[in-house]
C-alpha positions in Angstrom: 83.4 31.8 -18.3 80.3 33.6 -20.1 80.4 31.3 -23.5 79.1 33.3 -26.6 80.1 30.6 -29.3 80.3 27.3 -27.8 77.8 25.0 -25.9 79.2 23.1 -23.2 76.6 20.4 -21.6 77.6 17.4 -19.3 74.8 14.4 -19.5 75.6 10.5 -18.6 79.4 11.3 -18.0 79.7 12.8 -21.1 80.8 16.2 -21.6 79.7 17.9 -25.3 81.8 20.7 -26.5 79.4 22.6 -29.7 81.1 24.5 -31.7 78.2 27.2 -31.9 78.6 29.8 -35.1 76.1 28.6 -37.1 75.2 31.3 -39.2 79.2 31.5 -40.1 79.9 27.3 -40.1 81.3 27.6 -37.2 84.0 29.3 -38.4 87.5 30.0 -35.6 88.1 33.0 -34.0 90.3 33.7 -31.1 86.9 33.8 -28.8 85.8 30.4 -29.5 89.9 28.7 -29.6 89.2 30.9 -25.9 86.3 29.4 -25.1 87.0 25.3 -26.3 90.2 25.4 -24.3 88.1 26.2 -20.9 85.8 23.7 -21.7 88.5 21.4 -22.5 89.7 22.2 -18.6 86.5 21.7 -17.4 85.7 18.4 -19.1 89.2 16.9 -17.8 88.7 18.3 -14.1 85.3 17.2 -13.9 85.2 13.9 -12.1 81.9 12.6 -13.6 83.0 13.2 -17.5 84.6 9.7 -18.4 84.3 10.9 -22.2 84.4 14.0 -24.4 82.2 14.5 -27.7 83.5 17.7 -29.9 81.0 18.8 -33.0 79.7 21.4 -34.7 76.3 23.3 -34.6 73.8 23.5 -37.6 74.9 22.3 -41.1 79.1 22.7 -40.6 81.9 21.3 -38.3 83.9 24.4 -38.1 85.0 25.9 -42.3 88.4 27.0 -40.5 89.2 30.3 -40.0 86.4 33.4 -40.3 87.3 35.4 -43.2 87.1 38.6 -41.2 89.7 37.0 -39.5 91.4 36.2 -42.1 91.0 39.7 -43.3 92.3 41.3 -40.0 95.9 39.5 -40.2 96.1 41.3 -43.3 96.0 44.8 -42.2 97.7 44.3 -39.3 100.7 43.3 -41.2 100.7 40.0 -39.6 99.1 37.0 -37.7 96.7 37.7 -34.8 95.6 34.7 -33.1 93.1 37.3 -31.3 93.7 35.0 -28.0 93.7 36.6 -24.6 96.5 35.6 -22.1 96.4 33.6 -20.5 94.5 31.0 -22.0 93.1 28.0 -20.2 95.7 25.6 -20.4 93.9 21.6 -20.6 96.5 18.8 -21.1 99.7 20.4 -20.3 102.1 19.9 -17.7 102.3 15.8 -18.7 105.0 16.3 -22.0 107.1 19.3 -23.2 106.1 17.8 -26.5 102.2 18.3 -25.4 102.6 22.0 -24.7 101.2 23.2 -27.5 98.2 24.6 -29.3 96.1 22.0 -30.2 98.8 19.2 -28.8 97.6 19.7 -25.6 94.9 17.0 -26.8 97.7 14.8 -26.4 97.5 15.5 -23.0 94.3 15.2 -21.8 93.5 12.2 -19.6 89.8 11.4 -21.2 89.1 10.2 -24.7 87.7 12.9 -27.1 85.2 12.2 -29.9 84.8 14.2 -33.2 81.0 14.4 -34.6 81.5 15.9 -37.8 78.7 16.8 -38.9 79.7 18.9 -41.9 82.6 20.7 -43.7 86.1 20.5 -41.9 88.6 22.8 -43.4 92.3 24.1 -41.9 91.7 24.5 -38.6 88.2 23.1 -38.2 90.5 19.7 -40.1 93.1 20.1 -37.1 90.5 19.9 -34.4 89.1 16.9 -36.0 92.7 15.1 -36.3 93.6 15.9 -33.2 90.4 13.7 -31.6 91.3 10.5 -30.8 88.4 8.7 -33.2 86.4 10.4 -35.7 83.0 9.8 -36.9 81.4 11.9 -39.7 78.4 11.6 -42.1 79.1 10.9 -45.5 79.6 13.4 -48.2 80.8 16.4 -46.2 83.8 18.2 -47.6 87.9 18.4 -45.9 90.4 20.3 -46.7 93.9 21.4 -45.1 93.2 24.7 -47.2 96.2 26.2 -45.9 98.1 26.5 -49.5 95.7 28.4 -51.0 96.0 31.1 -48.1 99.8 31.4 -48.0 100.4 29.7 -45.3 102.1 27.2 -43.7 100.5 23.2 -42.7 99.0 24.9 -39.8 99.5 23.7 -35.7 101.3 20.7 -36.3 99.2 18.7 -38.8 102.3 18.1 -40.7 104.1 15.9 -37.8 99.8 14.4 -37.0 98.8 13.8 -40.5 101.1 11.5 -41.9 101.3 9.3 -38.7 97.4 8.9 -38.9 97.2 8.0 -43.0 101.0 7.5 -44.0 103.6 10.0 -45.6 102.1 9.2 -49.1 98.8 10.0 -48.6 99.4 12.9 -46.0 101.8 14.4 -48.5 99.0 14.6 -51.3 96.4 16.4 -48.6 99.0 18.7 -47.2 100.7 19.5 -50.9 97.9 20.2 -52.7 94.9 21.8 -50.3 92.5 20.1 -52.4 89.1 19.1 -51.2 87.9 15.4 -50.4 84.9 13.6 -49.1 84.3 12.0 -46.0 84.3 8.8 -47.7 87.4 9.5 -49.1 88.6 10.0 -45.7 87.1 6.9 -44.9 88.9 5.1 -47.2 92.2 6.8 -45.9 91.8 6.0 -43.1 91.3 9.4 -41.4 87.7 9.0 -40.3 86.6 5.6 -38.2 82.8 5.4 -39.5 80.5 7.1 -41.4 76.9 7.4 -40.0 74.4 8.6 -41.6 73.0 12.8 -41.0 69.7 11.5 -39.0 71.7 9.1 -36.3 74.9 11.0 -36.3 74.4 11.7 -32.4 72.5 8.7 -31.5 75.2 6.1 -32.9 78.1 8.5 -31.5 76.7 8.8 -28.2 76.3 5.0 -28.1 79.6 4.4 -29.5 81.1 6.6 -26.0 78.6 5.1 -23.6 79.7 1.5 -24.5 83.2 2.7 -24.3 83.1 4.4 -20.9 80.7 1.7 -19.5 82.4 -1.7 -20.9 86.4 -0.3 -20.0 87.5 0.7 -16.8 88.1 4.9 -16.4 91.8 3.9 -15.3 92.5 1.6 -18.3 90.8 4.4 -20.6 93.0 7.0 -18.8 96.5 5.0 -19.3 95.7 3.4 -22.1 95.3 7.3 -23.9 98.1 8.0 -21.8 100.5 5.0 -23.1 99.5 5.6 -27.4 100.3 9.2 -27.5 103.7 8.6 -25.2 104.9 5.8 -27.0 104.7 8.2 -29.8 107.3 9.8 -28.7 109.9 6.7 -27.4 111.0 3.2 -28.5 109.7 0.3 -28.1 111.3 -1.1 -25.2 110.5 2.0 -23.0 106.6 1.2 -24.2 107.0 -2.8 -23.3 108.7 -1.8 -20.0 105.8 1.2 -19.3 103.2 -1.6 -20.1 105.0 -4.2 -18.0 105.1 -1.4 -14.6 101.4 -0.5 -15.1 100.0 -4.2 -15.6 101.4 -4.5 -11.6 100.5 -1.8 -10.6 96.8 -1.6 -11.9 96.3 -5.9 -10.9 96.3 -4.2 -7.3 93.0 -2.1 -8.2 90.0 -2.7 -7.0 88.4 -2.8 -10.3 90.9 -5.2 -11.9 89.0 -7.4 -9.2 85.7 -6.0 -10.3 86.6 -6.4 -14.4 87.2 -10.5 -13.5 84.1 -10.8 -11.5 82.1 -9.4 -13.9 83.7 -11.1 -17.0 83.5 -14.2 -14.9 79.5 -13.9 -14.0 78.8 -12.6 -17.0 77.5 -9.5 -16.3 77.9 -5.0 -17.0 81.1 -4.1 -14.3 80.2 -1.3 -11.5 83.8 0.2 -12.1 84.6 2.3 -8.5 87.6 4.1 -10.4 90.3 2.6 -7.5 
């Protein structure tokens, strides 16, 4: 695909998804929801990417939805989500539940990183919730916005938002629209860390490298695998899942490699068998 508002790079098994609008903050448009989704696809079918990092070019994350956008829904009559079809489709095929916009996260086999580097508001605030961690740098401004628009809690956040923070607190972002900080959203529990502006990327990318290097890519795979599924069923069906993997994944070559190196000490050379 010829990208015209994203960057996509791949560098020491990580693959970095820019946002890349940064004369509008990154604002969404159909092109670049287009665009992510490849990316997405090619990040998860890519056997060297262990990890994904998602973030936003220049001084914004991604302000939500571009106002000519915006604009355009109103003289149609009606929403637009100016997507072609079909779209790339990363993550689906595992859940029915996953089948979704923006869900499909749910389904995706590597971990994903948000780097937000500045504003996050309605759908720029989805993409960042539906990361699995979240740094950001302080002082940057979040908002679910939807309210003030007429609309609706937009692609889920709803159903994600309150399992991330709590009912109480998810109720007074969602309710009201209002803005808050990225420290607030530190205290909520929203964001994991707060780094500051000049070593956003250098402590992120460290932060992933440990990750990928320290865990084996099968436990990173099914452990992802096993929080987002045992969303979705008891407790019992998670204890029995758990119980059928830790057989199966004793078998593994690198459940042989992970005790040799804990044992001498040492980094592990994980073979991904």
């Amino acid at each position: 695909m010829d990208l015209k508002v994203l960057l996509y790079k791949v560098e020491d098994n990580i693959a970095t998804i820019t946002l890349n609008r940064p004369k509008r903050m990154n604002a969404w448009t159909g092109r670049m929801h287009t665009e992510y989704r490849w990316a997405l696809l090619q990040a998860e079918q890519d056997g060297e990417v262990r990890a994904i990092i998602v973030t936003g070019s220049g001084a914004g994350f991604c302000v939500g939805a571009d106002a000519k956008a915006l604009q355009g829904h109103v003289e149609k009559g009606g929403y637009d989500p100016g997507t072609p079809d079909p779209l790339a489709l990363p993550g689906f095929g595992v859940r029915p539940e996953f089948d979704a916009s923006f869900s499909y996260h749910f389904g995706l086999t590597k971990p994903v990183v948000a780097m937000i580097n500045g504003p996050a508001a309605g759908v720029g605030l989805v993409l960042a919730c539906y990361a699995d961690i979240r740094f950001a740098v302080p002082g940057v401004k979040l908002t679910t916005a939807h309210g003030k628009l007429n609309l609706p809690a937009e692609y889920g956040l709803s159903w994600l938002l309150p399992r991330l923070i709590g009912l109480t607190r998810a109720n007074d972002l969602l309710l009201s629209s209002r803005k808050f900080s990225s420290d607030e959203a530190l205290e909520l529990g929203l964001i994991n860390r707060l780094i500051d502006p000049d070593m956003l990327i250098q402590e992120t990318r460290a932060y992933v490298l440990d990750m990928i290097h320290e865990n084996s890519p099968t436990s990173l795979k099914m452990t992802k695998k096993q929080i987002y599924h045992d969303q979705h069923r008891d407790v019992a069906a998670a204890v029995t899942e758990s119980e059928r993997l830790l057989s199966e994944m004793t078998q593994m070559k690198d459940y042989g490699e992970g005790v040799a190196a804990f044992l001498e000490k040492r980094k592990p050379q994980w073979m991904g068998e």
